[in-house]
C-alpha positions as CSV (number, residue, x, y, z in Angstrom):
1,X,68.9,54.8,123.6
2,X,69.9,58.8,122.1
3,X,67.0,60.7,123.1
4,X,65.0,62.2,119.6
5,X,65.6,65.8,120.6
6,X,69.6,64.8,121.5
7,X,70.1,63.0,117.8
8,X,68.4,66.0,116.2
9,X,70.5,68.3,117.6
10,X,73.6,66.0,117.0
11,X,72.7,65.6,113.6
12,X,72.0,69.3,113.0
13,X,75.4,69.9,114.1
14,X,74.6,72.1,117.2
15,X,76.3,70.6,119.9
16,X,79.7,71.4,120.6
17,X,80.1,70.1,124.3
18,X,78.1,69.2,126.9
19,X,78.7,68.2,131.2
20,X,77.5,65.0,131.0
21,X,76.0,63.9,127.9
22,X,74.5,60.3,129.5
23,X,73.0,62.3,132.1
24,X,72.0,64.7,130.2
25,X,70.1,61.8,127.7
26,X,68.6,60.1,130.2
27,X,67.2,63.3,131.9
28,X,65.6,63.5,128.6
29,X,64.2,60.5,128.0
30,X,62.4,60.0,131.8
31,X,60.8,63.4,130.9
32,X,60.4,67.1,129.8
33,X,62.6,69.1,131.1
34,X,63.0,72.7,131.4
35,X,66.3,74.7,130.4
36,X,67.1,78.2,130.0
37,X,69.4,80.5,127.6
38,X,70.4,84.0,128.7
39,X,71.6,87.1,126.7
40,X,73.0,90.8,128.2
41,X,71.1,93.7,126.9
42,X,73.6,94.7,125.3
43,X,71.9,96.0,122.0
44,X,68.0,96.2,121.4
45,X,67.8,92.9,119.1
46,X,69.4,89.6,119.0
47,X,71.3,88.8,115.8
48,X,72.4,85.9,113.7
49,X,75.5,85.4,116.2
50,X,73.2,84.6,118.9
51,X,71.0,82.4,116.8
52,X,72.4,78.9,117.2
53,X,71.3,78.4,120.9
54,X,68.3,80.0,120.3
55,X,67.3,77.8,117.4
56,X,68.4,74.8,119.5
57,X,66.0,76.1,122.3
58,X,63.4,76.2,119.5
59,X,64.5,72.2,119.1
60,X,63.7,71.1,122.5
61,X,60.2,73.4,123.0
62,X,59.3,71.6,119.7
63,X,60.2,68.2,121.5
64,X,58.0,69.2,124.4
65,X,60.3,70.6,126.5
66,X,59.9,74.4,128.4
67,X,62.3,77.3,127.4
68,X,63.2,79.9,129.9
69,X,64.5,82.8,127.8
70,X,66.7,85.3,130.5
71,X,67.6,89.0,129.7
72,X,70.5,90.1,131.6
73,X,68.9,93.4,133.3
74,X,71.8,92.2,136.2
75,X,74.3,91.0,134.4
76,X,74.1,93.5,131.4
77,X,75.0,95.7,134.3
78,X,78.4,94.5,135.0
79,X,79.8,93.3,131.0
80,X,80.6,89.9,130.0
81,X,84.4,89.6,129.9
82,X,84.3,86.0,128.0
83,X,85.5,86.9,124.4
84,X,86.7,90.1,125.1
85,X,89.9,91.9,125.2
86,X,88.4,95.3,126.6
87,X,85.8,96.0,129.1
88,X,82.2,96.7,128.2
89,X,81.4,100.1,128.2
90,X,78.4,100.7,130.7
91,X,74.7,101.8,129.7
92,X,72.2,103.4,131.3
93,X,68.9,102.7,133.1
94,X,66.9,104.1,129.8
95,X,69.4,102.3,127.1
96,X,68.9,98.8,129.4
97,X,65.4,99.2,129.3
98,X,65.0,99.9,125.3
99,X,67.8,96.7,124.7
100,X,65.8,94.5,126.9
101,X,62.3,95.2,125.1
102,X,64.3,94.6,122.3
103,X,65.6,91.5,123.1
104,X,61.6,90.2,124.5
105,X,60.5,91.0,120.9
106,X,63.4,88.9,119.0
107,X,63.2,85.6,121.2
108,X,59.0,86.1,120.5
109,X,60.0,85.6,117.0
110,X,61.3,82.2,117.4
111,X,59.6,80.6,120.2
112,X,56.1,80.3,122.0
113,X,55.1,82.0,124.8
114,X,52.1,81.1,127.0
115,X,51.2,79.9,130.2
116,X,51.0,76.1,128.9
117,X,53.7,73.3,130.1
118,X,56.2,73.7,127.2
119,X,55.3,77.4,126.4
120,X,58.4,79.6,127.1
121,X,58.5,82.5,129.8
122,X,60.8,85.4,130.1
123,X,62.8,86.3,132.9
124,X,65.0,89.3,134.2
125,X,68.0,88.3,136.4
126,X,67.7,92.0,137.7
127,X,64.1,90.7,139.6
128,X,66.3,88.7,141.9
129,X,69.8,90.1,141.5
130,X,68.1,94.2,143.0
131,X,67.5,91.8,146.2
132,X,71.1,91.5,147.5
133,X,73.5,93.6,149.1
134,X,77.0,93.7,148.5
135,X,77.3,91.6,152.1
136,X,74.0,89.9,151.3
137,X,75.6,87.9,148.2
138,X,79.0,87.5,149.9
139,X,77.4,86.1,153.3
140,X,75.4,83.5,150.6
141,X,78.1,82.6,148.0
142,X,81.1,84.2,149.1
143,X,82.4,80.3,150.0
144,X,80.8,78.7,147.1
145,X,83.8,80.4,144.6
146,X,87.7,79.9,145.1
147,X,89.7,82.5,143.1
148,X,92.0,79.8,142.0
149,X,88.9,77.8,140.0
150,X,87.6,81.6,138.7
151,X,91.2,82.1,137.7
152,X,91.5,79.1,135.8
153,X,88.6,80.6,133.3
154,X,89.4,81.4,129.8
155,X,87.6,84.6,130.1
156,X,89.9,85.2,133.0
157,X,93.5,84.3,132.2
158,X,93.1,86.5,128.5
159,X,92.0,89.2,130.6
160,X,95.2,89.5,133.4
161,X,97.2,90.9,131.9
162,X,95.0,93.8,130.3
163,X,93.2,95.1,133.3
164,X,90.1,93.1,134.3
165,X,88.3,94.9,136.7
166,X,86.6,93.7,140.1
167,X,83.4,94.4,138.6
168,X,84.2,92.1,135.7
169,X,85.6,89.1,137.6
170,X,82.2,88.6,139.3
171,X,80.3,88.4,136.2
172,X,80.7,84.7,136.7
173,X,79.4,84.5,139.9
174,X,76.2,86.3,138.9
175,X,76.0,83.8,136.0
176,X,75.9,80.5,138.4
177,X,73.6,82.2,141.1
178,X,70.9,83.1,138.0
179,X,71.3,78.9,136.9
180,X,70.6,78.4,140.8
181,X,67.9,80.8,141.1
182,X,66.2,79.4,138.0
183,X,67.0,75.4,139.0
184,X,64.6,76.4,142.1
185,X,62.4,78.3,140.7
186,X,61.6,76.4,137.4
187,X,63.3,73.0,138.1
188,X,65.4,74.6,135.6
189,X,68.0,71.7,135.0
190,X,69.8,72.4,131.8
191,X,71.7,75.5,130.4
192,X,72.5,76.3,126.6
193,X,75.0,78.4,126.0
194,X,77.5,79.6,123.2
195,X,81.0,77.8,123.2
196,X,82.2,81.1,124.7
197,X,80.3,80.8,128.0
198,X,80.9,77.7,128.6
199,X,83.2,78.9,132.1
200,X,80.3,80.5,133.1
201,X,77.7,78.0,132.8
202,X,80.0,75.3,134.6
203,X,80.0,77.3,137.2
204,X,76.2,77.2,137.4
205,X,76.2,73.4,138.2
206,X,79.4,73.1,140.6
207,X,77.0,75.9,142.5
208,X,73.9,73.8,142.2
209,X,75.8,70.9,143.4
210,X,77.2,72.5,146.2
211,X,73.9,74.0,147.7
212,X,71.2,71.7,146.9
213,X,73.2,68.6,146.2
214,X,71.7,68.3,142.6
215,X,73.1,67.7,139.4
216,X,72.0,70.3,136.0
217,X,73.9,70.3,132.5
218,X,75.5,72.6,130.1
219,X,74.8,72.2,126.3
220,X,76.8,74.3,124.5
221,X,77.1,75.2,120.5
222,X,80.0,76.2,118.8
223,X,80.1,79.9,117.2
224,X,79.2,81.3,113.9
225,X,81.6,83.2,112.3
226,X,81.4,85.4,108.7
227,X,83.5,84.2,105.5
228,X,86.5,85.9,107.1
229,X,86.4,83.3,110.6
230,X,85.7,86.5,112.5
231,X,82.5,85.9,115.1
232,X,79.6,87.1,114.3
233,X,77.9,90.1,116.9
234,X,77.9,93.7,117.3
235,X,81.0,94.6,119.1
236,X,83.0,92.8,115.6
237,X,80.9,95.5,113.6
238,X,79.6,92.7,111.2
239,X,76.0,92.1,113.2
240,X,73.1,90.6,111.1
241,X,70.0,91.8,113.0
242,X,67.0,89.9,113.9
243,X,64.7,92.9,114.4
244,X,63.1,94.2,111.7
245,X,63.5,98.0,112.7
246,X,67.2,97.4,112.7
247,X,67.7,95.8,109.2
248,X,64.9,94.8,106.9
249,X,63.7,91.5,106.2
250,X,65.1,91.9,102.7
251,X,68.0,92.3,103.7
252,X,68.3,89.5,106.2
253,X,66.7,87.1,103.4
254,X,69.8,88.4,101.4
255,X,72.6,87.5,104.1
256,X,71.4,83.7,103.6
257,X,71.0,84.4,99.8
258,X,74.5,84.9,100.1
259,X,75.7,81.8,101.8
260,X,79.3,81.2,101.1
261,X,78.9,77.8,99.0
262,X,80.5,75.8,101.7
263,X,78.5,77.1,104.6
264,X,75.1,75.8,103.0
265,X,74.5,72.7,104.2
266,X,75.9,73.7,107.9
267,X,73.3,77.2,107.6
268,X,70.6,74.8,106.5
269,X,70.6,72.5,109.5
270,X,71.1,75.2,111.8
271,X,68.8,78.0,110.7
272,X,65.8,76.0,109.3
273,X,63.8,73.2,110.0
274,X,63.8,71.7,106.9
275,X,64.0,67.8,107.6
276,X,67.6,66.3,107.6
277,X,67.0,64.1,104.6
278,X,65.7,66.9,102.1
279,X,69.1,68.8,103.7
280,X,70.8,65.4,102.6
281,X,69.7,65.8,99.4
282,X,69.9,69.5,98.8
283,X,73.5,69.5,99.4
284,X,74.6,67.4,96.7
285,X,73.7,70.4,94.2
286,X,76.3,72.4,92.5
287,X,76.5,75.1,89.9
288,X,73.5,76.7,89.1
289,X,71.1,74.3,91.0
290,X,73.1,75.7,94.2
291,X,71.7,79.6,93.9
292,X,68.4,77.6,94.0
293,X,69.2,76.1,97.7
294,X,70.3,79.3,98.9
295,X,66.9,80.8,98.0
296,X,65.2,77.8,99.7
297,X,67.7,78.2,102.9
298,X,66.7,82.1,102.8
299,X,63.4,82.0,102.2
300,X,62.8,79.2,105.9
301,X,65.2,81.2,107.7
302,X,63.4,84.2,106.9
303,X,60.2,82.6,107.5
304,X,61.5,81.9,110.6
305,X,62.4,85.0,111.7
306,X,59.8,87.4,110.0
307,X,56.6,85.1,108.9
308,X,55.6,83.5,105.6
309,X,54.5,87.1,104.5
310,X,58.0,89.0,104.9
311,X,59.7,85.6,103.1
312,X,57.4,86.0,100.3
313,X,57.8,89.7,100.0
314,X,61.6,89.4,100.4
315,X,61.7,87.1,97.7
316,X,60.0,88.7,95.3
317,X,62.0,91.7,95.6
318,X,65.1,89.7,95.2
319,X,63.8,88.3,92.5
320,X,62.6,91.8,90.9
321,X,66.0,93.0,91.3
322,X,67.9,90.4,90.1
323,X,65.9,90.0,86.8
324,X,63.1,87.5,87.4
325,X,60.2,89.6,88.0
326,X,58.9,90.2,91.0
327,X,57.4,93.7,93.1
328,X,60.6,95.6,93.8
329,X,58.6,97.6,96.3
330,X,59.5,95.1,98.9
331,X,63.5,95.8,99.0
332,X,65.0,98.6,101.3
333,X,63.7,102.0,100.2
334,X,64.5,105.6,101.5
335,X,63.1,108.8,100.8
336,X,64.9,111.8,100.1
337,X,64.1,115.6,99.5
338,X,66.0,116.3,95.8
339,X,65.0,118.7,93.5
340,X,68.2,119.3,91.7
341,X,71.4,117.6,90.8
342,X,73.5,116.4,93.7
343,X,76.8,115.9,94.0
344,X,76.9,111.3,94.5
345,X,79.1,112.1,97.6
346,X,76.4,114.2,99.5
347,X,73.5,112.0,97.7
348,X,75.3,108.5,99.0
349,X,75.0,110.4,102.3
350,X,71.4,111.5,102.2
351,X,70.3,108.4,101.6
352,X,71.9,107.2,104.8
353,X,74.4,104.4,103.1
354,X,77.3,106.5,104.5
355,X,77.6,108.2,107.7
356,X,80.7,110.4,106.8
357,X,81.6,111.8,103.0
358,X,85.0,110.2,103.5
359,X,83.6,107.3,103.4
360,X,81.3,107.5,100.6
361,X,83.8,109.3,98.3
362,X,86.1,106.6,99.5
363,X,83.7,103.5,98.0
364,X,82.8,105.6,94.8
365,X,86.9,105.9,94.0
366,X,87.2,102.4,94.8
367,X,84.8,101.1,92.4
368,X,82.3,100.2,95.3
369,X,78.9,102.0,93.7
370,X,76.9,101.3,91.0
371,X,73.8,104.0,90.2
372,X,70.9,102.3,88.1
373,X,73.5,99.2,87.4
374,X,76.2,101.2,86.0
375,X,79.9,101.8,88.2
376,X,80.6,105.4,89.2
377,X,84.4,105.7,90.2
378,X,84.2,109.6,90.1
379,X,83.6,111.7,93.3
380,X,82.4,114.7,91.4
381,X,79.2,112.7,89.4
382,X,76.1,114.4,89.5
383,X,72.8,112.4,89.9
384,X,70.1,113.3,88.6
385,X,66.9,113.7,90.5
386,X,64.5,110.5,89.5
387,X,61.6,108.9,90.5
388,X,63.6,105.8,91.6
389,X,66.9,105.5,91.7
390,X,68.5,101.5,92.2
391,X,71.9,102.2,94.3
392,X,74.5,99.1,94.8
393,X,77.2,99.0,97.0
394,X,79.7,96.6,96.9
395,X,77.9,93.0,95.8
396,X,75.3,92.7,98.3
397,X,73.5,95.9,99.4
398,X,70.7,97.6,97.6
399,X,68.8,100.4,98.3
400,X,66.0,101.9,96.1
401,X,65.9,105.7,96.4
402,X,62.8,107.5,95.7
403,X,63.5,111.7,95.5
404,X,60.7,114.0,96.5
């Protein structure tokens, strides 16, 4: 018989492959398990990109089972070459430290933590990793890798012929010895994983195998990409952040306001737990009744994310802005010192929507700003100090302006 948590996460449309799905399922069904999901330091918050396997973690602790959430103090060390055309560039001690605090307080957001049986735990693969020597790990694993099977990796062959590094090519290695570390430690039997590290991972049990003569699994989910097919994360420059110092709760309620219409059912199983059969129904809407299921599918995945409180106030400010009523205090606001005219170059600026005047005279002459709901195409418009001033750019982003 499908184990609950396995036809949940079938059904939801998270799974995109697995090791051995009848091993996995029976694993499952004898009793909890405990499985693990890693992420580099890379940037101080997770973001919608790197959702999907954490909301399937969320999935089995909710079935019982124990999450162990790993921040790559090691690994972040050396760059992930899976995905990537270029090297990572490297960070420092300081920047590491601030990304991996970072990273505790997003996974917090979306799982519990304790010290009962399924409560989740956080781990640092730098803890065990500081331990070896160069000769150390090689004396250890050095036999357990060929460099045929590591040359056979995806994440490998793209990178040949543009310069992977030494550094790079062991990134796997580090990878299966966490899996191993963890499968001893934890009884750790079961990695999830985005489709892009799925190399990686199977390298985790073929080392698990080989030492202790065990067998673990790899679940992996497929990736979500924006309305252009491009992947979602930081290093594509479209990154939807999870932590609320890096982009408000407003305006993460807004990405899922604005759901492409054929993404809403998928964004609905996968980023709420709104039962499958109210998802069933949901998705028959069209027209107008469809704006009202992208509220509901922001409002759960913000709930998620930020608490019933932030959702509320998200809404409401949406709703404020858009018409309905609402406080409008709750959308993005910025203050800025104004006592006179400015120029809407050097005030687009100011009120940090622009980093360069380029690039804000740029959008105004392309139609891309509206001040108080009305288009300004003309670089040399003067704005007015207000009390509040409502500034749109492009369709989605809003930012109320208050001048002192």
């Amino acid at each position: 018989m499908q184990n609950e948590l396995l036809h949940e996460l079938e059904q939801r449309g998270f799974i995109n492959q697995t090791s051995n799905m009848d091993g996995l399922n029976e694993a499952l069904n004898n009793r909890p398990i405990c499985a693990y999901l890693g992420s580099d330091p890379t940037a101080d918050s997770l973001h919608v990109g790197h959702l999907v396997p954490v909301m399937m973690m969320r999935w089995l602790q909710k079935y019982g089972h124990k999450p162990v959430m790993l921040v790559g103090g090691a690994t972040g060390r050396i760059g992930d070459p899976s995905g990537r055309d270029t090297g990572r560039p490297m960070m420092t001690e300081k920047v590491l430290a601030k990304n991996i605090a970072g990273l505790k307080k997003s996974y917090s957001k979306f799982l519990k933590f304790g010290k009962g049986k399924s409560d989740a735990v956080i781990v640092d693969n730098y803890d065990w990793m500081k331990d070896y020597s160069h000769l150390d790990f090689l004396a250890q694993f050095g036999t357990d890798f060929t460099v045929p099977r590591m040359l056979s990796m995806e994440s490998v062959k793209r990178r040949l012929d543009n310069g992977m590094t030494f550094l790079e090519f062991n990134y796997m290695t580090f990878q299966a010895v966490d899996f191993l570390t963890l499968y001893k430690k934890y009884g750790c039997i079961l990695q999830l994983c985005g489709a892009d590290q799925w190399g990686n991972a199977i390298m985790g049990i073929e080392l698990i195998r080989k030492k202790l003569g065990k067998e673990a699994f790899v679940l992996s989910t497929a990736l979500i990409t924006d309305a252009n097919g491009n992947k979602i994360g930081k290093s594509a420059g479209n990154a939807v952040w999870v932590n609320e110092d890096k982009l408000s709760p407003y305006d993460y309620y807004q990405y899922f306001r604005n759901t492409p219409d054929d993404l809403v059912e998928k964004f609905l199983k996968i980023f709420t737990e709104i039962p499958l059969k109210e998802i069933a129904e949901l998705s028959k809407k069209r027209g107008a009744e469809l704006n009202d299921v992208k509220k509901r599918l922001a409002f759960a995945a913000t709930e998620i994310a930020h608490g019933t409180d932030a959702a509320i106030a998200a809404e409401s400010a949406a709703a404020a802005l858009f018409g309905s009523g609402g406080d409008m205090s709750n959308m993005p606001t910025v203050e800025i010192k104004m006592k006179s005219p400015m120029g809407i170059v050097d005030f687009l600026c100011a009120s940090g929507l622009f980093t360069s005047k380029s690039e804000a005279r740029r959008n105004v002459e392309q139609g891309g700003i509206q001040i108080d709901g009305i288009k300004v195409t003309d670089p040399k418009t003067m704005i007015a100090p207000s009390d509040e001033i409502m500034v749109q750019k492009g369709k989605k982003v809003f930012l109320r302006v208050i001048c002192k």
